[in-house]
GUMI-323767 format. One record per residue (C-alpha): x, y, z; residue in three letters; residue number from 1. Coordinates in steps of 0.2 Angstrom, whole numbers. Each point is the difference from the previous one (the first is absolute). Example, Ala and Ser with C-alpha at 12.3 -4.5 7.8 and 13.67 -1.06 7.14 Angstrom:
ATOM|X|Y|Z|aa|i
ATOM|62|-22|39|ALA|1
ATOM|6|17|-3|SER|2
end
This chain:
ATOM|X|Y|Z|aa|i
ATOM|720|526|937|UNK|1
ATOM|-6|-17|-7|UNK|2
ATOM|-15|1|9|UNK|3
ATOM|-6|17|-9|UNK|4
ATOM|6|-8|-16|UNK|5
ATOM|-10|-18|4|UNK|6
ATOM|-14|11|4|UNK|7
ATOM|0|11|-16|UNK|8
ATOM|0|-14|-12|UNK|9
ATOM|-14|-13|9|UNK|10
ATOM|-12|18|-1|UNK|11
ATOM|5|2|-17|UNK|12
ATOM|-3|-17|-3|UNK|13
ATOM|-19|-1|11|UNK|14
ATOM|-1|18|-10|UNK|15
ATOM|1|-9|-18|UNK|16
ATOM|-7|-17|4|UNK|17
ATOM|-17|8|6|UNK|18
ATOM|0|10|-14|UNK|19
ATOM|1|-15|-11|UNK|20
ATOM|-15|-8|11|UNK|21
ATOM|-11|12|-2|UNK|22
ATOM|3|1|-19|UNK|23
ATOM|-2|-17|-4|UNK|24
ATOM|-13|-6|14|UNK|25
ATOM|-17|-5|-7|UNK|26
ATOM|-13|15|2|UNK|27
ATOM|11|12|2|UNK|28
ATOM|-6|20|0|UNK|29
ATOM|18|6|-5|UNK|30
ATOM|0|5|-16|UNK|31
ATOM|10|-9|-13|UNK|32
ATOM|6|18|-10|UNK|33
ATOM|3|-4|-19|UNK|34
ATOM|17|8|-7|UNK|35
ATOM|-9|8|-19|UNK|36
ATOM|13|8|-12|UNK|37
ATOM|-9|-3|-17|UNK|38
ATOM|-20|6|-1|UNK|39
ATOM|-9|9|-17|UNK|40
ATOM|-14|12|0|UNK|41
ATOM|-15|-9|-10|UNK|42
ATOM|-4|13|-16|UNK|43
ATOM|-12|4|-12|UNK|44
ATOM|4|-4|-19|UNK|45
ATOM|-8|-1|-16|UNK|46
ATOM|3|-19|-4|UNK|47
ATOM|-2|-6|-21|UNK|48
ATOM|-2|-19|-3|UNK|49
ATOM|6|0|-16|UNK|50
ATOM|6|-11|-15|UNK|51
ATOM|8|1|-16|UNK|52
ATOM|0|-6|-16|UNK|53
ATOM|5|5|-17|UNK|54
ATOM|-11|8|-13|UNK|55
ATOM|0|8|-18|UNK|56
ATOM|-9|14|-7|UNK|57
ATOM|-12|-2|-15|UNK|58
ATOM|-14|9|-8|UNK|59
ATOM|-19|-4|8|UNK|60
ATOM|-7|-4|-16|UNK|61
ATOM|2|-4|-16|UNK|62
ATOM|-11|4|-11|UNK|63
ATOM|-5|-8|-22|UNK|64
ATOM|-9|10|-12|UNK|65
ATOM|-6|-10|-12|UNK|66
ATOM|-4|2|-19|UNK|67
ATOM|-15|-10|-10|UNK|68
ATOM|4|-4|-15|UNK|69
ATOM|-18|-2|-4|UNK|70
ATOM|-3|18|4|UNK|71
ATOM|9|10|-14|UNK|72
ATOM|15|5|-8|UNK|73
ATOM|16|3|11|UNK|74
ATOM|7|14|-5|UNK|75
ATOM|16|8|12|UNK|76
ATOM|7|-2|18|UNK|77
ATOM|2|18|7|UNK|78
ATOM|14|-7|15|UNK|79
ATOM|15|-13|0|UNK|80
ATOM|9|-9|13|UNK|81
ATOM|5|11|15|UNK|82
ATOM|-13|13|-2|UNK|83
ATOM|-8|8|14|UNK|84
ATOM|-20|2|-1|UNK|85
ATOM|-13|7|9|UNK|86
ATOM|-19|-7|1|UNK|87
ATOM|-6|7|-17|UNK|88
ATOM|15|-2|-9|UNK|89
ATOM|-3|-6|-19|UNK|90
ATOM|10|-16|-2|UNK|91
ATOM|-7|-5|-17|UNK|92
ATOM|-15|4|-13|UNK|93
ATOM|-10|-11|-10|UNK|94
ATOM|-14|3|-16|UNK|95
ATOM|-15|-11|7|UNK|96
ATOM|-8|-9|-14|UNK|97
ATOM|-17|-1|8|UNK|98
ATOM|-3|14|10|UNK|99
ATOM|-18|-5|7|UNK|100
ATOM|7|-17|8|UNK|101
ATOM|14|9|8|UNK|102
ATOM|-11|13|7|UNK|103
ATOM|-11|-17|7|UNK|104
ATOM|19|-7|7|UNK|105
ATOM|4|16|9|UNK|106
ATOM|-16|0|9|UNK|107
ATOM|1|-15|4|UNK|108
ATOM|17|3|8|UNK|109
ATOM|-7|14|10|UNK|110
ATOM|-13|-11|7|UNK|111
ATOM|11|-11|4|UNK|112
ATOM|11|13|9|UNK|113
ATOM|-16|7|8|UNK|114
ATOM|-3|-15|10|UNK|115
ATOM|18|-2|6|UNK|116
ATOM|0|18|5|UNK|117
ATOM|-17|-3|10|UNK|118
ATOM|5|-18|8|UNK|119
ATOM|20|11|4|UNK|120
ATOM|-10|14|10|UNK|121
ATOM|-10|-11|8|UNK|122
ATOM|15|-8|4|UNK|123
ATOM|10|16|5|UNK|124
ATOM|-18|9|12|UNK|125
ATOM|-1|-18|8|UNK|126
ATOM|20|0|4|UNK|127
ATOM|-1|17|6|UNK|128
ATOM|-13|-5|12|UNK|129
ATOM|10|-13|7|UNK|130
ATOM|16|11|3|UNK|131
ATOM|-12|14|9|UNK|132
ATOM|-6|-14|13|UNK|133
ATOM|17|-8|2|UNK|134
ATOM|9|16|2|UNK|135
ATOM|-13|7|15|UNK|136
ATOM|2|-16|7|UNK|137
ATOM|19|2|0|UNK|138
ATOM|-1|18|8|UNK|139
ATOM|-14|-5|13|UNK|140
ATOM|12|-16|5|UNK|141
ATOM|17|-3|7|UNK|142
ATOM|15|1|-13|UNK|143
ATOM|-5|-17|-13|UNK|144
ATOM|14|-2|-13|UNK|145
ATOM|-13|-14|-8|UNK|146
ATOM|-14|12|-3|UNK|147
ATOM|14|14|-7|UNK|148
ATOM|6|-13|-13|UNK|149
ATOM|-18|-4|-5|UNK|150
ATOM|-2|19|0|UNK|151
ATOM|14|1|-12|UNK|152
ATOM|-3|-13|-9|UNK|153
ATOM|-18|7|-5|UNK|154
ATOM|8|15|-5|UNK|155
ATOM|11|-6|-13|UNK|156
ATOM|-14|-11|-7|UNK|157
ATOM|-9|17|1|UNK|158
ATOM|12|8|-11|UNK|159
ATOM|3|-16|-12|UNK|160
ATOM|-15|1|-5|UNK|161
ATOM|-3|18|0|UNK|162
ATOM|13|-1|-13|UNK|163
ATOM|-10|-13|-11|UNK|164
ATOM|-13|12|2|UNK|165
ATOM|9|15|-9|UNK|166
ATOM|4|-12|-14|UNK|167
ATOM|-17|-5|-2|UNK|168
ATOM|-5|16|-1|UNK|169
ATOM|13|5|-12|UNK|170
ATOM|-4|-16|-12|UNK|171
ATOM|-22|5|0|UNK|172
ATOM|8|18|-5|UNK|173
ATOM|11|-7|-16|UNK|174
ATOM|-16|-10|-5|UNK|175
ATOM|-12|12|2|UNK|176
ATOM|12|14|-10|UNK|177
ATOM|4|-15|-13|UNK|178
ATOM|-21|-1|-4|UNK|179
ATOM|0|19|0|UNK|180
ATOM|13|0|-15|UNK|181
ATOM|-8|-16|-10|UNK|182
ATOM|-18|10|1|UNK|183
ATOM|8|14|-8|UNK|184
ATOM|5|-13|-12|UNK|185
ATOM|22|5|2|UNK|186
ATOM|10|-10|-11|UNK|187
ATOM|12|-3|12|UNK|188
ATOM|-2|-7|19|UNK|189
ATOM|15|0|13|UNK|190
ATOM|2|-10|13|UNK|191
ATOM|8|8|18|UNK|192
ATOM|10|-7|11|UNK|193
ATOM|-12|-4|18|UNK|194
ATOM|13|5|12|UNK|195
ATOM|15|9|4|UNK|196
ATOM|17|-7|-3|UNK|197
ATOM|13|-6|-11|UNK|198
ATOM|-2|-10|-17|UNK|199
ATOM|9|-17|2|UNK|200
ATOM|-3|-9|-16|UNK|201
ATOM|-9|5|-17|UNK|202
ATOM|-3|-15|-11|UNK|203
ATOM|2|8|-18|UNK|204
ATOM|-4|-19|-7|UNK|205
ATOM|-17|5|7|UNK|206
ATOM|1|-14|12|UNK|207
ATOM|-11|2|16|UNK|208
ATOM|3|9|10|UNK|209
ATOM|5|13|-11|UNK|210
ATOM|5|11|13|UNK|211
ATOM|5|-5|17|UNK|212
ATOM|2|14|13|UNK|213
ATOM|8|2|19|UNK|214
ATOM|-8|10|11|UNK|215
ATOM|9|12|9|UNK|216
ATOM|-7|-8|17|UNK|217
ATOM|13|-7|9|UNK|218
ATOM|-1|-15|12|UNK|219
ATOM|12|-12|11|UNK|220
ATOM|0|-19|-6|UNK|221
ATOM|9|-13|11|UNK|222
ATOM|2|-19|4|UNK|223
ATOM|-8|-7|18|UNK|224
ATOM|4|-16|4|UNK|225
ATOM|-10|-10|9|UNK|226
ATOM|4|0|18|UNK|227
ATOM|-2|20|-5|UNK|228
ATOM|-21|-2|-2|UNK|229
ATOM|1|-3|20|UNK|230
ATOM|4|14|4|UNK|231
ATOM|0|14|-16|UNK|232
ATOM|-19|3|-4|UNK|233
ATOM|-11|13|-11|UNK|234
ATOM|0|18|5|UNK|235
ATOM|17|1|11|UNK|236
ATOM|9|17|-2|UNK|237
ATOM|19|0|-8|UNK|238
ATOM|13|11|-4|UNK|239
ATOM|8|-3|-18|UNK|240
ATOM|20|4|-1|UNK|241
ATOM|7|3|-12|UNK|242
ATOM|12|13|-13|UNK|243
ATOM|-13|12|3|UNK|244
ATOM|-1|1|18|UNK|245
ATOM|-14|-7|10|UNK|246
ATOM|-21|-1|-3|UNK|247
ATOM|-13|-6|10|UNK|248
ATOM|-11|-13|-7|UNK|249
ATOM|-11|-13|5|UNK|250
ATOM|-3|-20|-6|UNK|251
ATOM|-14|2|-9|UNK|252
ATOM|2|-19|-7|UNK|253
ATOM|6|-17|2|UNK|254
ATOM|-5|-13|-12|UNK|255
ATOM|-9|-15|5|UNK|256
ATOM|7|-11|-15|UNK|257
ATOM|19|-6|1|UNK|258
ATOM|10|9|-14|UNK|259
ATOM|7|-17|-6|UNK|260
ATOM|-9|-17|0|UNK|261
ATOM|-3|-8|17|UNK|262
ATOM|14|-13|3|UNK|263
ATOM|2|-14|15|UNK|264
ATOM|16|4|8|UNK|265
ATOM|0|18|-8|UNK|266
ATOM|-3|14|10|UNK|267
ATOM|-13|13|-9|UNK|268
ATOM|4|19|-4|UNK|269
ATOM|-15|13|-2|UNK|270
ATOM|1|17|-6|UNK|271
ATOM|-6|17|9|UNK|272
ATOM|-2|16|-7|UNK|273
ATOM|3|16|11|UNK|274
ATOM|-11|16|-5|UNK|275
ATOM|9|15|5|UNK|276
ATOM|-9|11|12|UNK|277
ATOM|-8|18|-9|UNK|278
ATOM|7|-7|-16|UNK|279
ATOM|21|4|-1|UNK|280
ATOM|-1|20|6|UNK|281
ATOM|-1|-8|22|UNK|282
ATOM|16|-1|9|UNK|283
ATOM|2|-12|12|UNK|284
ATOM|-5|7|16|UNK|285
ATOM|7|-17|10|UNK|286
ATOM|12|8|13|UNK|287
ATOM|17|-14|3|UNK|288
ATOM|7|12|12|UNK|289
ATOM|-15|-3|12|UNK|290
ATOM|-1|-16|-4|UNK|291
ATOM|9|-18|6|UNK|292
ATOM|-1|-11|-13|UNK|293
ATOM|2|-22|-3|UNK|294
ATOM|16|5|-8|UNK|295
ATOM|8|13|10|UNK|296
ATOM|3|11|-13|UNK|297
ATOM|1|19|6|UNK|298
ATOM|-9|13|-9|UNK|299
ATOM|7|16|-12|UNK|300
ATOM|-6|14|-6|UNK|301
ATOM|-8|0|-16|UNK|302
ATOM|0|11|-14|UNK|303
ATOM|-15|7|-8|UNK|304
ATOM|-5|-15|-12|UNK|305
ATOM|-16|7|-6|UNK|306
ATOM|6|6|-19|UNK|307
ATOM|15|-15|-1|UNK|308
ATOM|-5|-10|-17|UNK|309
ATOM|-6|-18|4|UNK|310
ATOM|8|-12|-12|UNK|311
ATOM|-13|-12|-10|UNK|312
ATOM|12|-17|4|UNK|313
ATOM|10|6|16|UNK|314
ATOM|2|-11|14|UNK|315
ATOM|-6|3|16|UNK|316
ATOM|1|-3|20|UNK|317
ATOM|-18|-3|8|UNK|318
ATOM|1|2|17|UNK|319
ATOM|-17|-9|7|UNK|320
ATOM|-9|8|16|UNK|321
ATOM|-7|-19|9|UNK|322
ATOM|-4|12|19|UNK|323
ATOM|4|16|4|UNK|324
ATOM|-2|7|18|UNK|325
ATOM|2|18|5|UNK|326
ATOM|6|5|17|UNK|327
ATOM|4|-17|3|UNK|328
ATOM|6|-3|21|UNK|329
ATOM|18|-10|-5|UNK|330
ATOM|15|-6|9|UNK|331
ATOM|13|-11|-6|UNK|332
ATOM|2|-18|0|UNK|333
ATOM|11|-2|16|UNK|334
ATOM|-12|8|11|UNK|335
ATOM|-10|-17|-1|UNK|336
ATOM|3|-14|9|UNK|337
ATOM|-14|-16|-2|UNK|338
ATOM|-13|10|-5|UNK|339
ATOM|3|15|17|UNK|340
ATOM|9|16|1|UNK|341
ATOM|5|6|15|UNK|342
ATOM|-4|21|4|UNK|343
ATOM|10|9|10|UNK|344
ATOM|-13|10|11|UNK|345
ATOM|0|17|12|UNK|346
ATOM|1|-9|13|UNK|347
ATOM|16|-9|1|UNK|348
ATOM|-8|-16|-4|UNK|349
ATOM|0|-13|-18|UNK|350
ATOM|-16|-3|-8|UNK|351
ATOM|-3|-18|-6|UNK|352
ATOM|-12|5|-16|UNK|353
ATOM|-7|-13|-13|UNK|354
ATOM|0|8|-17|UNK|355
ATOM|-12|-2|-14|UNK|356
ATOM|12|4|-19|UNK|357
ATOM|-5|5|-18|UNK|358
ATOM|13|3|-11|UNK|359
ATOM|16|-4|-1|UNK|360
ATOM|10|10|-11|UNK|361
ATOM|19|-5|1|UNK|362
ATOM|7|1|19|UNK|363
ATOM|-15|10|7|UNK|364
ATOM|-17|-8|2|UNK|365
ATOM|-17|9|3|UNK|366
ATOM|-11|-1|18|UNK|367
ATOM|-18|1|0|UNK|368
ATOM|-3|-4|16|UNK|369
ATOM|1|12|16|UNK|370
ATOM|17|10|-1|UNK|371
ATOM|2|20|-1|UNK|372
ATOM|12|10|-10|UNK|373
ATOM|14|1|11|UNK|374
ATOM|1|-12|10|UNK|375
ATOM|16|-6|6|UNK|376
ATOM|4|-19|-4|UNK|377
ATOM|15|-11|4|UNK|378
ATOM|11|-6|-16|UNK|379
ATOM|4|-19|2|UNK|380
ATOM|-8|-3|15|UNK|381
ATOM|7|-16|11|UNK|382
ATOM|-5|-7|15|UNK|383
ATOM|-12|13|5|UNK|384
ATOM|-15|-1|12|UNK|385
ATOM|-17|11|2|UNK|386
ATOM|1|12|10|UNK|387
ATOM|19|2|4|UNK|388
ATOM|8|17|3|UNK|389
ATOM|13|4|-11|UNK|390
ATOM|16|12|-1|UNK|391
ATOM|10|9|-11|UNK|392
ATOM|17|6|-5|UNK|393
ATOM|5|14|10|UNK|394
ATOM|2|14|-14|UNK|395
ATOM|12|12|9|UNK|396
ATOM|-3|15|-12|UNK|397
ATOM|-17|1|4|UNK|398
ATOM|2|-1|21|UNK|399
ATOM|-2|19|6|UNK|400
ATOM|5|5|17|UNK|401
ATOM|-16|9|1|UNK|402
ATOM|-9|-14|0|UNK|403
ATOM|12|-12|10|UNK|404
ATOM|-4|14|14|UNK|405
ATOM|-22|-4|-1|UNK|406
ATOM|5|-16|4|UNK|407
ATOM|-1|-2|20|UNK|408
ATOM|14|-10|8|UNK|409
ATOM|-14|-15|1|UNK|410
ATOM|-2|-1|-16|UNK|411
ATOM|17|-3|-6|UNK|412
ATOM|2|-11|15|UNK|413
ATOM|-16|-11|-7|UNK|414
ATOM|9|3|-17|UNK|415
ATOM|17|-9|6|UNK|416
ATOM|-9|-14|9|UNK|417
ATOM|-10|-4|-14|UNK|418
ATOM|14|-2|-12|UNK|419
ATOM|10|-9|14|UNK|420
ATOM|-14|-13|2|UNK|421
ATOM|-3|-2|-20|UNK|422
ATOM|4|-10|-11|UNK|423
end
């Protein structure tokens, strides 16, 4: 009986040593299977490179009406503090004492106001021009996130000084009904407000300006700080937060001037001014829920915001859009190892792939080299080579006897000895 034994254990031992020959000789064609629990499937998202930073919202303009003392007689303020006035409101009247020289001064101020209203729609028709070219350009072209900033930063210089237009316009108007009423030689003249809003200061000492009225323009100010310029510029979109919910906007400026005197060893602050987009009435249309962002944050559904009051002095959030990508191919973090992934093919067999990243948002990152949505890639990947086969935990609730039957006895045979000759 101990020569069966003897002979049972040197074949088991010919059996084992062979096998580890032919695995670890030089060259050799068996296949070195690599054991894969851990893989994710590379996935399209809509990827925000964003940045915040705090804000407050104040009125666009501020506008002084001012009284010549030369001119006439005052006589009565037809507001106070806190009023709310239209363009065309009468703030005060006055008895002019020489009504032919202010006749002269009012033409003269339309004058004036003529040639800013020609030189702004020159300005406006030129600007308009600009916009049509860049935004052809953008459709014509791949996806440019530089020429959409420029596009949106032309519009909101577009309505800035469309704006500055209507006042001008409202302004020749008052001058023009003010030389109506001294031709017909009225006593009296009043002086209208030239915008909408609400009346901050009256100065019943007569002190210039007598009047000083908000208008009821809104707008964003904010504090960059330096290292901020970098990357923050002109014409970026942004969503304002705040108690009433969310609005889109856009950074329509950023001064070029320091806020306080330049010091050495003192870093600089500049402010920027965010114009909300179609004035206050536009809800943010900025989608979180399809969205990964720099900070992580999931989004929530948002109730209607459109007739919330915005607060003259309320702080607010401004979330600032640097990239965005739509679609984006993504996998997360892991899946890289020194600048490869490794892709789990049809076949059996590990790909060796070099991958090109965008963004990186958090623990996903964005490839824009060759990759398909879908694709099967290995999650921490370790001493893998090109090329390998690879297999899998055995999920016993998806084996079927149907389909252990299609498989000829060859084929399991073949099955077995692979496993048996892997490592």
């Amino acid at each position: 009986m101990n020569w069966k034994k003897w002979t049972i254990i040197i074949f088991i031992a010919l059996f084992v040593a062979v096998n580890f020959y032919l695995i670890f000789k030089k060259d050799s064609e068996i296949a070195r299977s690599k054991y894969i629990d851990q893989w994710r499937l590379i996935q399209k998202q809509n990827l925000v490179l964003t940045t915040e930073r705090a804000g407050v919202v104040t009125s666009a303009q501020e506008e002084y009406v001012y009284f010549q003392h030369g001119a006439g007689e005052f006589e009565q303020f037809f507001v106070k503090k806190g009023d709310e006035v239209s363009s065309g409101t009468p703030l005060f009247s006055y008895s002019p004492r020489d009504f032919e020289a202010a006749i002269e001064q009012f033409e003269a101020e339309i004058k004036r106001l003529q040639l800013e209203q020609e030189a702004l729609e020159d300005n406006i028709s030129s600007l308009e021009s600009i916009e049509m070219s860049l935004s052809t350009a953008v459709k014509d072209e791949e996806e440019n996130f530089t020429s959409q900033a420029t596009v949106s930063n032309i519009e909101a210089q577009i309505y800035e000084k469309e704006l500055q237009l209507s006042r001008i316009e409202a302004e020749i108007d008052k001058y023009e009904e003010l030389i109506s009423n001294s031709r017909n030689h009225l006593g009296t003249l009043t002086v209208e407000s030239p915008i909408s809003g609400t009346v901050k200061e009256i100065s019943h000492e007569l002190q210039n300006p007598v009047v000083t009225i908000i208008s009821s323009d809104q707008h964003v100010k904010g504090i960059l700080e330096e290292e901020d310029l970098l990357e923050i510029e002109e014409g970026m979109e942004v969503v304002v937060t705040g108690s009433f919910g969310k609005k889109d906007g856009v950074i329509a400026k950023i001064a070029t001037t320091p806020e306080a005197d330049p010091k050495v060893g003192v870093k600089s602050e500049y402010e920027y001014i965010v114009e909300f987009e179609e004035g206050l009435d536009q809800e943010s249309g900025y989608d979180e829920e399809d969205s990964t962002e720099e900070n992580g944050k999931e989004g929530e559904v948002e109730e209607d915001n459109s007739e919330r009051v915005i607060y003259t002095g309320s702080h607010v959030s401004v979330k600032m859009i640097k990239k965005e990508v739509e679609d984006a191919l993504t996998l997360p973090n892991e899946t890289n190892r020194l600048g490869n992934i490794y892709v789990l093919k049809g076949d059996g067999t590990i790909e060796k792939r070099q991958v090109q990243t965008g963004i990186k948002l958090n623990d996903v990152y964005e490839i824009t080299s060759d990759a398909e949505e879908g694709e099967l890639v290995i999650y921490e990947p370790t001493n893998i080579r090109n090329n390998t086969t690879f297999f899998t935990p055995l999920e016993f609730s998806e084996m079927r006897k149907s389909a252990l039957k299609k498989l000829g006895k060859k084929e399991i045979f073949k099955s077995v000895g692979r496993g048996l000759l892997s490592r």
